[in-house]
N, C-alpha and C positions, 0 to 999 in steps of 0.2 A: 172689302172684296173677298166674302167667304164664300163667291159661287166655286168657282172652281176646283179649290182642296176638298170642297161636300163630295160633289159631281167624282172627282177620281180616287175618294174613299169608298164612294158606295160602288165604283166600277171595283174597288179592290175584294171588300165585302162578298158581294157577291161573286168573284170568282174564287176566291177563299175559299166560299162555302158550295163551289160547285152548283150554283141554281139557276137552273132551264138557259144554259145556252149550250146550242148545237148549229154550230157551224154551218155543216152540211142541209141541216133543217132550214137555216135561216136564208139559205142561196137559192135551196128548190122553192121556197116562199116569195123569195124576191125575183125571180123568173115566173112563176107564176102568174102572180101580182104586174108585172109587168105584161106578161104574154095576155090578160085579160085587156091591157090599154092597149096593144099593140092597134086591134080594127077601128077603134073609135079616135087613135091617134094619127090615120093612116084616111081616114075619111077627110077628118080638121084638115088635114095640109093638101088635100085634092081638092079640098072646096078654095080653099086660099090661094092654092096658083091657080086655080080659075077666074079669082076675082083677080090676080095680080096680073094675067095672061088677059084679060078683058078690060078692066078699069084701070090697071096698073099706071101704064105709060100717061092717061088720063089723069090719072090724080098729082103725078109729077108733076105735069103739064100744069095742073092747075094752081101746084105751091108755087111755083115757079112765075106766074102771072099774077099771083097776090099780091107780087111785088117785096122790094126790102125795106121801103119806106114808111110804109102804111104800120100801124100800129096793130089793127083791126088781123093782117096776118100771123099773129102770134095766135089768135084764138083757132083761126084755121089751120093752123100748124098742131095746135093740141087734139083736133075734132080726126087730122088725115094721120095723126104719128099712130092714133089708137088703134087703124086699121090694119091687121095680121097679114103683113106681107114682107118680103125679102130684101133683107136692108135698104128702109125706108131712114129710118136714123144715118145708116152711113150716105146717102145719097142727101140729106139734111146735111151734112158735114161738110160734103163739098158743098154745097150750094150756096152755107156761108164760106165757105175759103174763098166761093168764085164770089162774095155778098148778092148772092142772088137774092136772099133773105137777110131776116134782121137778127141780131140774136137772142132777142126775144122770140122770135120761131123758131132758133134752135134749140135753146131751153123746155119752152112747149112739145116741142117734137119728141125729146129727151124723155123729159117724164110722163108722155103720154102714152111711149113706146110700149107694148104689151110682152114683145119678146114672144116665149115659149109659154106664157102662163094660159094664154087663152085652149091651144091644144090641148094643154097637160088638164085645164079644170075641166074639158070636153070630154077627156077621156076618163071623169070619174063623173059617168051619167048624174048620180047625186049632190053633186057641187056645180052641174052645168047652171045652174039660176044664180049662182053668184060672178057670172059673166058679165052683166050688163051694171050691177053694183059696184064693180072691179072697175069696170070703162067709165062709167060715168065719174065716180069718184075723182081717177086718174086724169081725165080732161079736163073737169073742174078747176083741179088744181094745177093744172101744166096751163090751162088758158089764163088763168089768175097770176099766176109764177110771170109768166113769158110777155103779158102786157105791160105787170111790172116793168120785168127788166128796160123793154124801151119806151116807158113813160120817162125813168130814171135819167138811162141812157140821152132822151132828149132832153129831161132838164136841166143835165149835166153839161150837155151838149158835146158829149164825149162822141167820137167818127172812129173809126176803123179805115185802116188803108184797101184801095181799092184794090182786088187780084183778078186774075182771067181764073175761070169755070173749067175745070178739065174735066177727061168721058170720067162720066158718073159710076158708070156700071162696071166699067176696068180696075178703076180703082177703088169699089165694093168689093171686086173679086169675088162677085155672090154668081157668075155664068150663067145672067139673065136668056134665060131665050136661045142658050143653046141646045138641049132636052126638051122634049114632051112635058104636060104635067104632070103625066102616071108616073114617070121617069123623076123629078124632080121631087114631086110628094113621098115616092119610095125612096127618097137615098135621103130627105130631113126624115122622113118614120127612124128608118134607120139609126142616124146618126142620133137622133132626139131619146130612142129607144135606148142605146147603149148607154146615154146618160141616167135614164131612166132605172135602168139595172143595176148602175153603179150606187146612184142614190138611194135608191130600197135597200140596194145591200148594207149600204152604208147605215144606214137607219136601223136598220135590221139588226147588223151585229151593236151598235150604240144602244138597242131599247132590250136587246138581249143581256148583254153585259150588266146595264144600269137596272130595265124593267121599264117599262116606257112611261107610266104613270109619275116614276122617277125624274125620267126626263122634259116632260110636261111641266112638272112639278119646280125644276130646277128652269127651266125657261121660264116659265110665268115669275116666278123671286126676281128673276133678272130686271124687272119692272121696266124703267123710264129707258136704260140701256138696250133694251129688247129691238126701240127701232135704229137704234145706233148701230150697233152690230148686224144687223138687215143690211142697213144701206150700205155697210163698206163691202158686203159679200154681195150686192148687188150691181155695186160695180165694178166686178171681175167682169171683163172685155171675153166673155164668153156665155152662151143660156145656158152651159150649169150653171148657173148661179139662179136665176130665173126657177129652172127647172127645179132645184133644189126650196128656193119659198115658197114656190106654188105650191110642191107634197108637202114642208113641214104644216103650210096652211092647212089644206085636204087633209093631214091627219089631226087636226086640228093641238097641232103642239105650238104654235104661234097667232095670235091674234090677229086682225084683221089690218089694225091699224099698223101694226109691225109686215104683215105681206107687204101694205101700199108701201110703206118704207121703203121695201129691199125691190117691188117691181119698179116704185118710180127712181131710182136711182138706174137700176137696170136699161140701158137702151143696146145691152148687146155690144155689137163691134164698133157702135157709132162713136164713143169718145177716145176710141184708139184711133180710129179713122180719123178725127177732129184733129190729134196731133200729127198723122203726118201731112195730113193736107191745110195746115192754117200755117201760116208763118209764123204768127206770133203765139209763142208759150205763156205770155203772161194772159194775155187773151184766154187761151184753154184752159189755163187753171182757172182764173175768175170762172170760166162758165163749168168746170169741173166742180167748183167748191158751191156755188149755186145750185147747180142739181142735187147733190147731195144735202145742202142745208133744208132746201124745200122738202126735201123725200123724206128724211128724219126728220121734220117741225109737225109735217102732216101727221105723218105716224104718229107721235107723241100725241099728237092734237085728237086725232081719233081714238087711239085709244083711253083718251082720259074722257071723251065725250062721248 
């Protein structure tokens, strides 16, 4: 394990020897750079509460009559988690606490969840075609994943105890429907933007310090580890973590099969949601340690193939 002491000799290195970092340069760069995604970020989430604002209630409707029996609902759970709308994962969460569904469709749902990635690749016009490679990949393997689990689940013939279904959207805490869409897609711009800032900067002063080619260089060494490290920053209970693999993606300092890593572990606030709305903790770890092993196996999978 000589990534790291290389990585913070050559940060030493090169500020020793005083070479091309400038602070100030690298903030008006990362507002910039940000202030370019800002319109095409701000489009993505006006399109998106209009499908959540029109289809939305519709697609609930529909996991929700899939049933929690049926096996055939995991796949449908991977096909509606991919669609870019507002805690879809945590509304997943309760659904099984209420076992509206199976947990095989909330596994599905999990890793098919897109988060922030799909805006963030929207807003770098030249990465938008790797949109639909991102989704389909990601369904693939959450429909795959999530049949598993309750094939297993029935020939184990393992049950979950029964719960009542509480309001979905209160305990999202995501204030479905109370705002406009312009109003709603301005305050995630917003919110998604400052993360945005934060992470160019961050990046910024890291490929400054190091040289980025550096940092490429020291990511790619990292090899088999590469989607290990994804997934557990993936499942930070927040889309930094999203927002941050999509750009190391886009700048392409991370491989592809390390993004599906840290996206499909990613579902946002849903596996925080899962702990406080499931009673049972042994429960959410098993489907916490599943999400994460499928998200890391694929990764590695892809990137060695």
């Amino acid at each position: 394990m000589t990534y790291f002491p290389q990585l913070f000799l050559t940060i030493h290195e090169h500020h020793h020897h005083g070479e091309g970092f400038d602070f100030l340069d690298i903030l008006l760069h990362a507002m910039l750079d940000s202030a370019k995604m800002i319109p095409f970020l701000f489009l993505a989430f006006l399109l998106m509460e209009l499908l959540e604002h029109r289809a939305g209630d519709k697609l609930v409707d529909f996991l929700r009559k899939s049933g929690g029996g049926r096996t055939g609902s995991a796949a449908i759970g991977a096909l509606l988690g991919c669609v870019p709308q507002c805690g879809f994962s945590v509304i997943a969460s309760n659904f099984y606490a209420g076992r509206v569904i199976t947990a095989g469709t909330l596994v599905a749902v999990f890793l098919s969840t897109s988060d922030e990635a799909v805006p963030i690749l929207l807003a770098h016009p030249d990465k938008a075609g790797m949109i639909w490679k991102l989704l389909v990949t990601k369904v693939i393997i959450a429909a795959v994943a999530g049949i598993a689990v309750d094939l297993v689940m029935k020939a184990l013939k393992i049950k979950t105890d029964d719960e009542h279904i509480g309001d979905l959207c209160d305990d999202a805490g995501c204030g479905c429907g109370s705002h406009g869409i312009w109003y709603s897609a301005l305050k995630h711009t917003i919110g998604i933007g400052i993360f945005i800032i934060i992470v160019n900067l961050v990046l910024g002063t890291v490929f400054g310090l190091v040289g980025e080619e550096n940092v490429k260089h020291f990511l790619e060494n990292m090899g088999m580890l590469q989607p290990v490290v994804a997934g557990l920053v993936g499942m930070i209970p927040n889309c930094a973590a999203s927002v941050l693999i999509t750009e190391l993606y886009a700048e392409g300092a991370i491989e592809f099969g390390t993004a599906i890593a840290g996206l499909c572990t990613g579902a946002g606030i849903g596996l925080a949601i899962l702990f406080r709305a499931n009673k049972s903790i042994k429960e959410n770890l098993i489907i916490t340690g599943i999400v994460y092993a499928v998200g890391v196996l694929s990764g590695i999978v892809i990137n060695l193939f």
